[in-house]
N, C-alpha and C positions, 0 to 999 in steps of 0.2 A: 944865303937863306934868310928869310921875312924875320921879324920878332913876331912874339905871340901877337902882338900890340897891333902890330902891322895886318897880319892874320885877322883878328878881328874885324879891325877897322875896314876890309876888305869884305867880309861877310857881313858885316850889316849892312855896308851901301850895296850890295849883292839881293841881302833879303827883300829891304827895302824897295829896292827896284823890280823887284818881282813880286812884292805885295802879299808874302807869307805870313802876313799877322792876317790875311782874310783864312787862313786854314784853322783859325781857330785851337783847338788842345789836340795838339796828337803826340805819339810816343816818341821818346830819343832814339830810335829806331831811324826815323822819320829823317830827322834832323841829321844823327850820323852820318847816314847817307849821301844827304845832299851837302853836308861838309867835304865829304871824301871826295864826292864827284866835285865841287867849285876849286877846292884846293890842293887833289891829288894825294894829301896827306892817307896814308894807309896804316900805318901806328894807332891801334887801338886806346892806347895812357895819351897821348900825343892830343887827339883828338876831343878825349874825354876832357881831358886837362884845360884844352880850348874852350870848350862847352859851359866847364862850370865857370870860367871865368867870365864868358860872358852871361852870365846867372845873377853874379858879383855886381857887376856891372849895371847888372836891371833892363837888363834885352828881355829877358825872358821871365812868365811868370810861371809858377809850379801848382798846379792840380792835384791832390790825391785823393783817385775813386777807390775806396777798397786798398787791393793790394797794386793795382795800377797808378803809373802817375805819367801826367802829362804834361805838358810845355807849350806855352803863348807866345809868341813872337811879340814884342810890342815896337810897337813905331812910334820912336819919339824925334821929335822936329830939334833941330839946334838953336840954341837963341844966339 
């Protein structure tokens, strides 16, 4: 089985190459989804756990409208 580390590192050259920082803010709905479907992970804490750490990280930016919040993908280049 991956490390978390691994995992990540797997979903952003993923996002990346599919160009999901053009979707602009949408809900972790969004995003869950298309975690589960890239890496089969079905573990509700599992996936969440993923998510914030790539938050930690600074993949992602956080939006709150109201009682909604939503999530940026950002694409940063490697120096």
């Amino acid at each position: 089985m991956e490390t978390a580390e691994e995992i990540i590192n797997f979903l952003v050259l993923y996002f990346q190459s599919r160009n999901i920082q053009n979707w602009n803010y949408v809900g972790y709905k969004n995003i869950k989804n298309l975690i589960t479907y890239i890496t089969g992970i079905k573990d509700i804490d599992q996936i969440r756990n993923i998510f914030e750490k790539m938050i930690k990280a600074g993949w992602f930016i956080k939006r709150r409208t109201g009682s909604k919040t939503d999530y940026k993908f950002m694409y940063q280049l490697s120096d």
